[in-house]
FIGUFI-696602 format. One record per residue (C-alpha): residue number from 1; residue in three letters; x, y, z. Coordinates in Angstrom, 2 decimals. Layout:
FIGUFI-696602
R:NUM:ALA:X:Y:Z
...
//
This chain:
FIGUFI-696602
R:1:UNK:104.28:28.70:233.55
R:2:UNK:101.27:26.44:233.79
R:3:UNK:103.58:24.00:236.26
R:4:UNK:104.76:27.06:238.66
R:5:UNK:101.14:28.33:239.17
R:6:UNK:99.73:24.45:239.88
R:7:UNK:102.43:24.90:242.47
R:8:UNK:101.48:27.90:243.70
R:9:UNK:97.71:27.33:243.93
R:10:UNK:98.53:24.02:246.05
R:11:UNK:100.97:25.68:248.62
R:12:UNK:98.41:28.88:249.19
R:13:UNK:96.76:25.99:251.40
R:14:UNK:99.91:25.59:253.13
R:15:UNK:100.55:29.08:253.32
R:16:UNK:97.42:29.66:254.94
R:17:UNK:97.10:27.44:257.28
R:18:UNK:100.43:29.01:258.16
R:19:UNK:98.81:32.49:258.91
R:20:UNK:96.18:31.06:261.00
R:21:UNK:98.71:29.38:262.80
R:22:UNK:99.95:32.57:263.87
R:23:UNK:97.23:34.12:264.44
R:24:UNK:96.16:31.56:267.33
R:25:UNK:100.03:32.14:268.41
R:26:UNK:99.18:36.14:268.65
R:27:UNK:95.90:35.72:269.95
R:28:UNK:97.55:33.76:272.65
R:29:UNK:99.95:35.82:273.48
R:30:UNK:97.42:39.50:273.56
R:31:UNK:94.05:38.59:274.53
R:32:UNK:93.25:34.54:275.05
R:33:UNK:92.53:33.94:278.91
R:34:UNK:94.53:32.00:280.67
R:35:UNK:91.82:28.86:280.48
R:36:UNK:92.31:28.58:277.11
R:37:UNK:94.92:26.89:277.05
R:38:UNK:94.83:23.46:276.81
R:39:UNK:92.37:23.92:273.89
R:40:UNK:94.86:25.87:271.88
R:41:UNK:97.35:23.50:272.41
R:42:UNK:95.32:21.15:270.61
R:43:UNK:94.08:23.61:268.13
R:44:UNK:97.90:24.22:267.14
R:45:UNK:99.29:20.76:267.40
R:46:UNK:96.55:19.28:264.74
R:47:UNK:96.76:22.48:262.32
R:48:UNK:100.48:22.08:262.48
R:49:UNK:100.27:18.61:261.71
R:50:UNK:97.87:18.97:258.92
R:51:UNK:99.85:22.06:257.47
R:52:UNK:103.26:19.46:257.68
R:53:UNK:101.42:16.52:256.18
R:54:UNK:99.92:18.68:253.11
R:55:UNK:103.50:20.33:252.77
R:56:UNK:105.47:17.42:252.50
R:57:UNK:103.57:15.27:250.72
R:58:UNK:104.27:13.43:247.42
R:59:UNK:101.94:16.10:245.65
R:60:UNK:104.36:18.70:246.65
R:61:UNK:107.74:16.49:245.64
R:62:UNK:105.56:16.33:241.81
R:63:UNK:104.65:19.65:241.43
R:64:UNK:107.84:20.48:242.49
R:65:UNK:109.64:18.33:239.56
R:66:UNK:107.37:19.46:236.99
R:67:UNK:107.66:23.29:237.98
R:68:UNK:111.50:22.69:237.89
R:69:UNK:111.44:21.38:234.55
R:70:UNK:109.13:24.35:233.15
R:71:UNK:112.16:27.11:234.33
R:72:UNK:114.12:26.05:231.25
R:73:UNK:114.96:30.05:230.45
R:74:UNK:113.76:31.58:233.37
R:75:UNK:116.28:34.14:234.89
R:76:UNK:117.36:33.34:238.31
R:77:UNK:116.09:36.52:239.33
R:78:UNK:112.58:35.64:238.96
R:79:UNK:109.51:34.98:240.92
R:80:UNK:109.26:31.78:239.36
R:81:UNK:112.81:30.65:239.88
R:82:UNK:112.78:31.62:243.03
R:83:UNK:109.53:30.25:244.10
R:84:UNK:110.85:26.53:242.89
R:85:UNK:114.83:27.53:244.70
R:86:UNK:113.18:28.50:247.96
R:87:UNK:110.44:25.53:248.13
R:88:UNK:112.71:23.07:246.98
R:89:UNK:114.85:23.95:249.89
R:90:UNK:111.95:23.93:252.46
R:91:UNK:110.53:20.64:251.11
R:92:UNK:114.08:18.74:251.33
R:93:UNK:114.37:19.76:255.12
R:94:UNK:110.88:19.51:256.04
R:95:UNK:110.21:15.91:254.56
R:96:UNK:112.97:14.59:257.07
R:97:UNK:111.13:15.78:259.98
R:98:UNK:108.52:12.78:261.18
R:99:UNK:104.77:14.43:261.33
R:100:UNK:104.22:13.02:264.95
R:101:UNK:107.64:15.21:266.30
R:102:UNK:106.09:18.19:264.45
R:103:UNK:102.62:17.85:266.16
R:104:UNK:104.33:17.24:269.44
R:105:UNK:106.78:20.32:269.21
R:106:UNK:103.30:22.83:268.73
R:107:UNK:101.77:20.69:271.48
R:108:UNK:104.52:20.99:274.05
R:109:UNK:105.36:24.71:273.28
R:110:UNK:102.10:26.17:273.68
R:111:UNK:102.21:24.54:276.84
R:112:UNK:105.32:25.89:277.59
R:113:UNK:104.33:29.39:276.63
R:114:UNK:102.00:29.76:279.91
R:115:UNK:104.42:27.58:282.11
R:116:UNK:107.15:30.15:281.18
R:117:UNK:105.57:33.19:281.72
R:118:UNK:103.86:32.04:285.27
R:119:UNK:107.33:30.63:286.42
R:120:UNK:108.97:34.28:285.29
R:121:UNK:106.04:35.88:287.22
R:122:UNK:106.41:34.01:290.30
R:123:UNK:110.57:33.99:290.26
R:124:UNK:110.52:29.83:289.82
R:125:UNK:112.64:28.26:287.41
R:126:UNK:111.99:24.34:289.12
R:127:UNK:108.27:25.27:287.47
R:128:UNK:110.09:25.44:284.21
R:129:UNK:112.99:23.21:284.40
R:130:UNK:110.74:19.79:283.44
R:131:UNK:109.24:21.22:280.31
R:132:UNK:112.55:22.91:279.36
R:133:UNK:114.39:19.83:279.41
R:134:UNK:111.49:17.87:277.68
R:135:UNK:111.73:20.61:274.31
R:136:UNK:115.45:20.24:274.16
R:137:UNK:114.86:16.40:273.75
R:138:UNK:112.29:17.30:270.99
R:139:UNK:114.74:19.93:269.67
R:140:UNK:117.96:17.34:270.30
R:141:UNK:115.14:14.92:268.05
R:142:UNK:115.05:17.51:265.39
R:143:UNK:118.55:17.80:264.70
R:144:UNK:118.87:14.14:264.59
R:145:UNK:115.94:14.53:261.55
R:146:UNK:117.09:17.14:259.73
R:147:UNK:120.94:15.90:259.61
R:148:UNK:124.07:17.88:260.27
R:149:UNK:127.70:16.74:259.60
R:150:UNK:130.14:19.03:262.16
R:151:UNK:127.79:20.47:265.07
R:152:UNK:124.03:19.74:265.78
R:153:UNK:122.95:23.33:266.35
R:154:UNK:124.00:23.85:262.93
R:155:UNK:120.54:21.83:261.50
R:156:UNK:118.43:24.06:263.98
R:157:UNK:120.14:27.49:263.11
R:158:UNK:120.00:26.85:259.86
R:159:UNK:115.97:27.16:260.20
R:160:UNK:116.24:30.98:260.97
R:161:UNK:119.43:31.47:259.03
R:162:UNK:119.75:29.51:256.00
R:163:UNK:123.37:27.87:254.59
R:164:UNK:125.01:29.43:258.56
R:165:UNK:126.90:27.14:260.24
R:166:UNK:127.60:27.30:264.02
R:167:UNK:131.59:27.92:263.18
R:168:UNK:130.88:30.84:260.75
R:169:UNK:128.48:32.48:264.11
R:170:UNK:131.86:31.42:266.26
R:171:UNK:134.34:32.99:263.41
R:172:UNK:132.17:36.13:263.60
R:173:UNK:131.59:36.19:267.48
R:174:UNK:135.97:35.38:267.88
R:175:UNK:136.31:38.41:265.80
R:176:UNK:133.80:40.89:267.38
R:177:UNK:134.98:39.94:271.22
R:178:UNK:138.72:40.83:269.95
R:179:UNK:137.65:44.29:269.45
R:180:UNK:134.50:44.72:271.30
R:181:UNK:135.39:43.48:275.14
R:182:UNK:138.48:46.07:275.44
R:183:UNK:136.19:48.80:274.32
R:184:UNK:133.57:47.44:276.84
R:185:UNK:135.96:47.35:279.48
R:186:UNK:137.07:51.03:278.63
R:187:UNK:133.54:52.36:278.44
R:188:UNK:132.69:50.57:282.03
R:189:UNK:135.63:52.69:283.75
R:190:UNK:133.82:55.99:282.66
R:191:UNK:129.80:54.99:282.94
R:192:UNK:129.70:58.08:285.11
R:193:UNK:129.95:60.43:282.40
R:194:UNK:126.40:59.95:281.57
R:195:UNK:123.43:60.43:283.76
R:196:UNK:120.74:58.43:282.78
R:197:UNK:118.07:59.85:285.35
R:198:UNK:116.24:61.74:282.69
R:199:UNK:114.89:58.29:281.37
R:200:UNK:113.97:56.84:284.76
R:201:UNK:110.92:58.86:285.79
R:202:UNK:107.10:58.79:285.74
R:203:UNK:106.14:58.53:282.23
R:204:UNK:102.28:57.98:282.28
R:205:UNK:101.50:55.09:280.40
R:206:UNK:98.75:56.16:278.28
R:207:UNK:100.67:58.90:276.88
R:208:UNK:103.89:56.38:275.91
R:209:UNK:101.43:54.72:273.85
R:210:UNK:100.14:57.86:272.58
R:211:UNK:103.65:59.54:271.22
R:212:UNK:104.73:55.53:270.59
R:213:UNK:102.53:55.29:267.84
R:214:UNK:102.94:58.32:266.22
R:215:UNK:106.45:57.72:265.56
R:216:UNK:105.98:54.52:264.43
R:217:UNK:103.50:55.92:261.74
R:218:UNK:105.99:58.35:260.68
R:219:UNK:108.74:56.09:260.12
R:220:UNK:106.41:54.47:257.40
R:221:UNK:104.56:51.40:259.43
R:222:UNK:101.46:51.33:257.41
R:223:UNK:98.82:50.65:260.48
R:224:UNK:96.19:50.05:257.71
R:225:UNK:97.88:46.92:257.35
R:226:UNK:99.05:46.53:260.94
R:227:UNK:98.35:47.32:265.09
R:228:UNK:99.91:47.31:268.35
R:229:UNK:98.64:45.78:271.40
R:230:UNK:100.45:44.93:274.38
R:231:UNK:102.44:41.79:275.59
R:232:UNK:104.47:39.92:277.69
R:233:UNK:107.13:40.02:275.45
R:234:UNK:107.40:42.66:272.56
R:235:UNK:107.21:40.69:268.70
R:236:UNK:105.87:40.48:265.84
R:237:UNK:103.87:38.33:263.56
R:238:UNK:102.41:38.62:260.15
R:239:UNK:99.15:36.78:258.85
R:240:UNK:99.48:38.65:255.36
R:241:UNK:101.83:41.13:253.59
R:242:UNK:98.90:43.43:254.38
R:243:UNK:98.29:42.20:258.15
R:244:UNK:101.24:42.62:260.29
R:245:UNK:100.88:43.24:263.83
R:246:UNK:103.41:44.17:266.71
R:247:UNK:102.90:44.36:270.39
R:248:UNK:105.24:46.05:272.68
R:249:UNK:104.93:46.41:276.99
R:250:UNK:104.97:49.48:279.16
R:251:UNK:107.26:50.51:281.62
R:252:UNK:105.67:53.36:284.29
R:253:UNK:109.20:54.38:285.10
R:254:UNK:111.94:53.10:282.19
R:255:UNK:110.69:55.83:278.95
R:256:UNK:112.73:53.44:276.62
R:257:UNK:110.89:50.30:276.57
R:258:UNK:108.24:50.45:274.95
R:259:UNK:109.09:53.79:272.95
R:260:UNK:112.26:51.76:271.46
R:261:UNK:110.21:48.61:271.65
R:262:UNK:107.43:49.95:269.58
R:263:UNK:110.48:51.04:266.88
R:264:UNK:112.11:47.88:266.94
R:265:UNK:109.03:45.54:265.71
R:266:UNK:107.55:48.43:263.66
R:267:UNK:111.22:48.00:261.82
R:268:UNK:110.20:44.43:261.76
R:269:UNK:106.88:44.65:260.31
R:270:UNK:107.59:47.38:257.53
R:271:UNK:109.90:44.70:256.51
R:272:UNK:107.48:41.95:256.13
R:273:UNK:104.67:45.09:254.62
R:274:UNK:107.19:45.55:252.08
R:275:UNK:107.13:42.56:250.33
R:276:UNK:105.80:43.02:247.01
R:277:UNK:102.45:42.49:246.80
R:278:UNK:102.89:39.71:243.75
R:279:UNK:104.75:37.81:246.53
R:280:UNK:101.72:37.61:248.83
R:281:UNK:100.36:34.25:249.36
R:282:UNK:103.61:32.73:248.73
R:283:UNK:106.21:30.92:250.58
R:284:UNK:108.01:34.12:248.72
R:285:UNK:106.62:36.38:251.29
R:286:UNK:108.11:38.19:254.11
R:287:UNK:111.93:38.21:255.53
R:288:UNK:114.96:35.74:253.79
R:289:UNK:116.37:35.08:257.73
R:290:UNK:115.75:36.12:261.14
R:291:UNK:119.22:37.83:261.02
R:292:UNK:118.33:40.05:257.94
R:293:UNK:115.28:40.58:259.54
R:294:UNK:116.94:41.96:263.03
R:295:UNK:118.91:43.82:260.92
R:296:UNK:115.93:45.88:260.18
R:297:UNK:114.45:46.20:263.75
R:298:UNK:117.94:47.33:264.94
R:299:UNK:118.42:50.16:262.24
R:300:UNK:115.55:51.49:262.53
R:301:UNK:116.08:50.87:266.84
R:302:UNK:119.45:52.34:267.40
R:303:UNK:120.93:53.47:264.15
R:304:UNK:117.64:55.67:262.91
R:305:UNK:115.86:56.10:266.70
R:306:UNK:119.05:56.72:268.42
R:307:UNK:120.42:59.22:267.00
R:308:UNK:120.82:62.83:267.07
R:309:UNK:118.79:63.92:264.18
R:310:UNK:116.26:61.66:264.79
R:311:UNK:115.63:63.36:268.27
R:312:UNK:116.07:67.24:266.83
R:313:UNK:113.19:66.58:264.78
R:314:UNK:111.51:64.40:267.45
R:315:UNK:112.20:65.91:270.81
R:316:UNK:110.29:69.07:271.16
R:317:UNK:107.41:66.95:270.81
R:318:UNK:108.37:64.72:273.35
R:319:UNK:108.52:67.51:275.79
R:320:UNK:105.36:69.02:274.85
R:321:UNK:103.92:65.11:276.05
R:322:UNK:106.31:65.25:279.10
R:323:UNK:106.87:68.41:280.20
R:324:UNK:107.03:68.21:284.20
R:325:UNK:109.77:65.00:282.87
R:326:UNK:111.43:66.22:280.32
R:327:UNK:110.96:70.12:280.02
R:328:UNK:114.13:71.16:281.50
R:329:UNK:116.21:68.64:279.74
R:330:UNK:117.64:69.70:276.59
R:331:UNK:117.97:67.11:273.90
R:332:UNK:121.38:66.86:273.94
R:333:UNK:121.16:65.25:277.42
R:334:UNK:118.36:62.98:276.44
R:335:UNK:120.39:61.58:273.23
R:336:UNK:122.93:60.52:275.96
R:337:UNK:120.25:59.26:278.39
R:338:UNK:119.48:57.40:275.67
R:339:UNK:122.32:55.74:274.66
R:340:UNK:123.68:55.18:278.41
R:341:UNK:125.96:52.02:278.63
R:342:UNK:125.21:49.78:281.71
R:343:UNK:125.90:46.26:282.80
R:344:UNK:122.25:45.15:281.88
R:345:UNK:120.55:42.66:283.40
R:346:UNK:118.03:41.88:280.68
R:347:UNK:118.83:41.62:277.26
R:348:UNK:116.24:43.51:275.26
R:349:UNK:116.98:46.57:277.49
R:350:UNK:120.46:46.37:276.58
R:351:UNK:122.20:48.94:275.00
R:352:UNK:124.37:49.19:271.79
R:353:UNK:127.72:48.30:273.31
R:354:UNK:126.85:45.48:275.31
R:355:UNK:124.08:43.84:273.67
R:356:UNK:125.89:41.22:271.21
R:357:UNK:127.75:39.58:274.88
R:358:UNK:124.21:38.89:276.33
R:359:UNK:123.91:37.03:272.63
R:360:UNK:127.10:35.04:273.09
R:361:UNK:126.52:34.40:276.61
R:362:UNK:122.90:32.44:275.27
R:363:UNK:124.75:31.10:272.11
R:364:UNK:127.21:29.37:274.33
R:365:UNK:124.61:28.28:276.78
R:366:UNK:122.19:27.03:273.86
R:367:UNK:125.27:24.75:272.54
R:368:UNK:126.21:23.14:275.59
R:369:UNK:122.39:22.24:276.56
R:370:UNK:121.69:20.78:273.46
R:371:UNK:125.05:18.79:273.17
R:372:UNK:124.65:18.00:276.92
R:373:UNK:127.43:19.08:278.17
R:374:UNK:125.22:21.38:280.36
R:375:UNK:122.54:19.92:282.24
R:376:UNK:118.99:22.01:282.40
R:377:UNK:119.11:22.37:286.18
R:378:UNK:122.53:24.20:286.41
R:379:UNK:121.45:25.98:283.53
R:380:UNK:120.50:29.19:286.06
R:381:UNK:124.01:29.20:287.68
R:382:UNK:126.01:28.74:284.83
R:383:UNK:123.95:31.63:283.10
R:384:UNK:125.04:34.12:286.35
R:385:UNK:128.68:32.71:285.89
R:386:UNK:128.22:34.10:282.21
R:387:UNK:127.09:37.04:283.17
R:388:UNK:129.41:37.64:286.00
R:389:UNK:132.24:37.06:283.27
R:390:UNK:130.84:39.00:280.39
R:391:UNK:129.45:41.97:281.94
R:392:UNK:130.83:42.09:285.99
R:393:UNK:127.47:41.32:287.62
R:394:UNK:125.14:38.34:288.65
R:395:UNK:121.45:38.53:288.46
R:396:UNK:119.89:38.57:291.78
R:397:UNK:116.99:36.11:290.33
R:398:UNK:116.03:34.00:287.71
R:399:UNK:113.52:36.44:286.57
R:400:UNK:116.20:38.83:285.64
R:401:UNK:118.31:36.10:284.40
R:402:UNK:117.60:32.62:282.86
R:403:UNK:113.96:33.59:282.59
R:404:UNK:113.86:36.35:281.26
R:405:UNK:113.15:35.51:277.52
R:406:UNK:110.59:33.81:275.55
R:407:UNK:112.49:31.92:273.22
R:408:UNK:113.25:28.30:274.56
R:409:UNK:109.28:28.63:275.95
R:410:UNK:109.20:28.42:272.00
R:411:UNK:111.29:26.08:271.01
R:412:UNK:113.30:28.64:269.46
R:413:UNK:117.05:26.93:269.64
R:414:UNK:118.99:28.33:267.34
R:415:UNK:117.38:32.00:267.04
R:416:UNK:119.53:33.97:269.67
R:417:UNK:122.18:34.61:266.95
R:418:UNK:120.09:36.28:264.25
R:419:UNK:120.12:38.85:266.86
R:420:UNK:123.93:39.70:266.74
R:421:UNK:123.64:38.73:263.31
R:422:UNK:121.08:41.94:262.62
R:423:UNK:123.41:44.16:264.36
R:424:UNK:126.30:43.16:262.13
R:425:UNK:124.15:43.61:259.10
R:426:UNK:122.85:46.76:259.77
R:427:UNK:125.31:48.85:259.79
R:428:UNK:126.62:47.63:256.34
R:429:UNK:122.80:48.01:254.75
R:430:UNK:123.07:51.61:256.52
R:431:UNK:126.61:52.52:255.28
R:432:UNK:125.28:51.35:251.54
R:433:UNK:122.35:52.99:251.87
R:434:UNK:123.94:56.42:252.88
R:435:UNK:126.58:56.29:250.29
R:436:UNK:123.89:55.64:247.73
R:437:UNK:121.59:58.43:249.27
R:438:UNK:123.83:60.70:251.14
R:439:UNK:120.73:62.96:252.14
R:440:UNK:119.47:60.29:254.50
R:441:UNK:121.02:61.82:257.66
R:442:UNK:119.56:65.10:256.62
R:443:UNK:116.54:63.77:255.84
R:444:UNK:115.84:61.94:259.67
R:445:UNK:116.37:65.19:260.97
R:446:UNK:114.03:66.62:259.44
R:447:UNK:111.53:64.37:260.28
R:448:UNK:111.31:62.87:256.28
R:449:UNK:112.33:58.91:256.72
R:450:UNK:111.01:58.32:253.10
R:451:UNK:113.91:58.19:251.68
R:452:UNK:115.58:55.52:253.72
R:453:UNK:112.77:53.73:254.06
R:454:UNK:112.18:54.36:250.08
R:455:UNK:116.11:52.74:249.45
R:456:UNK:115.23:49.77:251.81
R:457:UNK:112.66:48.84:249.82
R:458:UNK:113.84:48.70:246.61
R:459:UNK:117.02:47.01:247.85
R:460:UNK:116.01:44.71:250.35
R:461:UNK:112.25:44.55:251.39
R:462:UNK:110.15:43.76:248.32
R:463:UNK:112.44:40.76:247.38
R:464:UNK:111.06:39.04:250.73
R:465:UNK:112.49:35.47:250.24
R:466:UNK:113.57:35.26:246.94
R:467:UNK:117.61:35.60:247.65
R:468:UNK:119.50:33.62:250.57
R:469:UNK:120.67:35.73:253.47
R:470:UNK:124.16:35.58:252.09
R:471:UNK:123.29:36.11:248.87
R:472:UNK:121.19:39.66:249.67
R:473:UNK:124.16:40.77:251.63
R:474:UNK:126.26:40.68:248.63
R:475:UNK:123.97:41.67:246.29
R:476:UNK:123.02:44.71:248.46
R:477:UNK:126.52:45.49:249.94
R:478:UNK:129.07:43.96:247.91
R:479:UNK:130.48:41.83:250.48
R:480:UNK:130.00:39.18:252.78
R:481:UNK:128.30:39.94:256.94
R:482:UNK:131.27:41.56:258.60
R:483:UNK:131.80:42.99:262.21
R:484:UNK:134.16:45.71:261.08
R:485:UNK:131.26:48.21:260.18
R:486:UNK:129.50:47.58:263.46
R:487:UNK:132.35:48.12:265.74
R:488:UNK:133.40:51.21:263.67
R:489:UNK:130.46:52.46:263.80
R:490:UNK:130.29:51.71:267.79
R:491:UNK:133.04:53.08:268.27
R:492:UNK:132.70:56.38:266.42
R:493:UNK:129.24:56.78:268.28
R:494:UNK:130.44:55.85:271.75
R:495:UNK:133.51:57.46:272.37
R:496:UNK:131.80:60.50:271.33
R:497:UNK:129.76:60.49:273.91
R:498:UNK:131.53:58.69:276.48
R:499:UNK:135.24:60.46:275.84
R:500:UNK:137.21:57.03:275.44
//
């Protein structure tokens, strides 16, 4: 395999100046002052562009050809295979995209970043509204480059989930709103049957942080290999299978945030620490799609974090932390707190039931601005209509609507569905993973997440990208992504608790 390793030991270069690129993005985001900006625009723009030219060079295309022609009896199930499979794909879409429009993407987006999150902070989407519309031309550019034949949001999806077209999202979103607005509708006539004051309270910061991270440690996020710091914006980032970071943000008076925050990227990052280590310093390493990857954050989230054994085992701590808060409410009446349905203004404080419409709502929206049937200026009013329609209210500002996420600051068109994707796909990795190790349940509440965690592994995590998203799901599950576990699952949970 003399071929496979020359390929290997050129693209570490790659690779690396990869991780340094997100480390400046993480750094940027945590503790860079706001001055630094302009510098680290630069900084990005010409590491991105020398990462792109080394990566898609002629160098690459011959290694490449040569490692190819080395596999003759290699399994498809190994590193090596996989290694040539996964690059070959990479190099055949990254080669069509012109150096300059890569350079000019990192430029304008890091611009964007600080743009966004002033014009959230001040309420002001006209601050945002000229750079917006300047990365949907670059992302409108990008399509054209990479080449589509039915819809041109399928060539930018297809960068967070591979071989997805927009009509297989649509198929899957048709089904799902068949099933899933009815039950919405049903659950919205009894929201009373909850009280979600418990959760709404003083929680001193400090100590959220403090019970935060102890969870997260216990669930199996290896903080040896990882931290938490604090954001505008909750995510995570990985410079190494053995440096993964996640950042969550405080709430004084919303409990939830950053405790369900913290679990949500800590589900993200065990993902990426469980790579095996013989991946590390590969394009091999870390998740196979976005959507696999929210599939983790939202089991371990909502399936794991919000549920009843979880909080047996969990709870009397809790109260020991807040006892003024929390000392006279048994956990029963938290675990509904919890899992109270509302008509949510902001999507990452969504709950279970509601969450994928606040997905289909930006899907929609994403579409018709890049196909310009929507123009960025009545982008705000047709995102109220959308909400109006989907969940019966309007967001009184922008802040709590159009500007609420981080993504298009990004460039990020084409990630929203990974989202609704993860939601779909964890429930079927959790229904596979119980029926191959019924004591899981059991096992959460008693405070032992080993064994889940240890299942996850072996079936999904140390592959990193070796197998397509579709491919894992059938390998893993036995058939293909599916809503029917979700809203069965939904269902089972939520009329439990809401009597529907």
């Amino acid at each position: 395999m003399d071929k496979v390793q020359q390929l290997k030991t050129y693209l570490a270069d790659v690779v690396r100046l990869q991780q340094t690129l997100a480390l400046l993005g993480w750094d940027q985001q945590t503790y860079m002052p706001p001055g630094g900006v302009a510098a680290r625009a630069e900084q990005v723009a010409t590491l991105s562009r020398i990462a792109h030219e080394k990566f898609v060079s002629d160098e690459t295309g011959r290694l490449l050809q040569e490692a190819a022609s080395e596999l003759d009896g290699q399994g498809y199930d190994s590193d090596e295979a996989a290694l040539v499979r996964v690059v070959q794909h990479d190099y055949d879409l990254e080669t069509r995209i012109p150096t300059r429009l890569v350079e000019e993407i990192a430029r304008t987006t890091i611009q964007a970043h600080e743009i966004w999150a002033n014009a959230r902070e001040g309420n002001n989407f006209a601050a945002f509204a000229p750079i917006l519309e300047k990365i949907y031309d670059l992302m409108r550019q990008q399509a054209q480059a990479l080449g589509y034949t039915d819809r041109m949001y399928d060539a930018l999806l297809d960068r967070y989930e591979p071989h997805m077209k927009t009509a297989d999202v649509e198929r899957l979103f048709d089904g799902l709103r068949q099933e899933l607005v009815p039950f919405v509708a049903a659950i919205f006539e009894r929201l009373d049957a909850v009280d979600a004051k418990p959760i709404h309270q003083d929680f001193d910061v400090d100590r959220q942080a403090e019970f935060g991270l102890k969870v997260i440690k216990q669930l199996g996020y290896d903080m040896t290999r990882g931290r938490q710091d604090k954001s505008v914006h909750p995510f995570t980032t990985g410079f190494s299978v053995n440096d993964v970071r996640i950042t969550t943000r405080y709430m004084p008076d919303y409990l939830p945030a950053a405790l369900f925050g913290s679990i949500h990227e800590a589900g993200h990052a065990m993902y990426e620490q469980g790579s095996a280590q013989s991946l590390e310093g590969t394009p091999l390493a870390g998740g196979t799609s976005l959507g696999v990857h929210e599939s983790q954050s939202r089991l371990w989230e909502n399936i794991v974090g919000r549920s009843r054994g979880f909080w047996h085992h969990f709870y009397p701590e809790l109260q020991r932390v807040f006892p003024d808060q929390l000392g006279k409410v048994d956990v029963e009446q938290f675990y509904r707190a919890i899992n109270f349905v509302s008509r949510s203004l902001i999507r990452v404080e969504a709950d279970e039931v509601t969450y994928n419409l606040h997905i289909m709502l930006r899907f929609e929206l994403e579409n018709a601005l890049l196909e310009e049937k929507l123009a960025v200026k009545d982008a705000p009013e047709a995102w109220n209509e959308k909400m109006q329609a989907y969940l019966g209210i309007t967001p009184p500002t922008d802040r709590e609507g159009i500007l609420q996420d981080i993504h298009w600051s990004g460039g990020s068109v084409g990630y929203f569905p990974t989202y609704s994707l993860g939601n779909f796909l964890s429930v079927q990795f959790w229904d596979k993973a119980v029926m191959d190790v019924p004591s899981i349940p059991a096992d959460i509440g008693r405070g032992d997440f080993s064994t889940l965690l240890g299942w996850l592994q072996q079936n999904i995590y140390r592959h990193g990208r070796k197998y397509w998203p579709a491919e894992l799901t059938e390998r893993v599950t036995g058939e293909p992504m599916q809503t029917r576990s979700f809203m069965r699952y939904l269902k089972a949970k939520y009329s439990d608790i809401y009597g529907t």
